[in-house]
N, C-alpha and C positions, 0 to 999 in steps of 0.2 A: 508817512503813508506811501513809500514808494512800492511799494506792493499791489498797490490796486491798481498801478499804469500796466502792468504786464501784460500783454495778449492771453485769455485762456488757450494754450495748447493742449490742454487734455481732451476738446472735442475733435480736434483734428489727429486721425489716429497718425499718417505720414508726414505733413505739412507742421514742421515745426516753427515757420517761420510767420502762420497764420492767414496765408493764402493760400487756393486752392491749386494744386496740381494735377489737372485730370488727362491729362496726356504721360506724364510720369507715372502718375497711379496704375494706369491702365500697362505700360508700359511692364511696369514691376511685376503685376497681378498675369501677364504673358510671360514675361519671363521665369516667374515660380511656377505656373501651370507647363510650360514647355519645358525646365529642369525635373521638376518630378517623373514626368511621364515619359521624358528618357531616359532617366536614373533607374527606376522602377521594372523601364522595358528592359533595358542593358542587362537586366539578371537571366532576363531567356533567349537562349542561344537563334530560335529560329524568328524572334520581333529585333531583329537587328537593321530591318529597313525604320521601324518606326522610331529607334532609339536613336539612331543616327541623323535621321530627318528632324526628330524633334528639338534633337542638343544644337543643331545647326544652326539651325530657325532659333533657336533659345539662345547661344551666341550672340548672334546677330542682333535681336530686339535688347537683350544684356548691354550687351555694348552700346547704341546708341541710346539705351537707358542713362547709362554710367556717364554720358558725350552729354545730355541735356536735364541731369538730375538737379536738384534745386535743392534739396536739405539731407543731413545725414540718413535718419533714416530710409529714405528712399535710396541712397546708396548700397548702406546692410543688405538690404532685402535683394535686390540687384545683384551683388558679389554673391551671397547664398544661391541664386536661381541662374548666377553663371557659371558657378562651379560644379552648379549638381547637372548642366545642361554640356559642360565640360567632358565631364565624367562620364554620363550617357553617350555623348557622342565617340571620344576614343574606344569604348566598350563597342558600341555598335560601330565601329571603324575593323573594331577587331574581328566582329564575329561574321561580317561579309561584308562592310561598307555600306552606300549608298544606294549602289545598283546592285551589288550581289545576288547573282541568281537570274537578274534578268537581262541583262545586255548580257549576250555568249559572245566573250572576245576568244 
């Protein structure tokens, strides 16, 4: 009956290890919310402040996601919402950066 010592990990949808992570969770859940929503912006040319600001900040919280994560899949989800936060940010890098538009250098 070695089956029955196992922790249930199927109530814990990220914590495979059976404790809770709520500072990684939340972590995860900003950084897929900050990659979408500059992934998403990045396709129109004149939301290039908020794609750019969004992937930055999505960076950022990615990364020290990735620096403090505690089980795989809170990693997946992490590299998903840093790539897509990636991606939005060179896009809106492209289409005027950061300040574009509003500091007249």
């Amino acid at each position: 009956m070695a089956h029955a010592m196992r922790p249930n990990t199927a109530s814990h949808l990220l914590a495979t290890d059976g404790k809770p992570h709520p500072l990684q969770d939340a972590l995860l859940a900003v950084t897929l919310v900050l990659g979408a929503t500059a992934l998403v912006s990045a396709m129109f040319h004149s939301l290039h402040l908020l794609s750019s600001w969004a992937g930055l900040i999505g960076i950022l919280t990615g990364g020290y996601g990735q620096f403090i994560s505690a089980t795989t899949r809170e990693r997946f989800g992490l590299i998903l919402g840093l790539g897509a936060s990636a991606v939005g940010f060179y896009l809106g890098m492209a289409h005027g950066g950061l300040f574009g538009g509003l500091i007249g250098f």
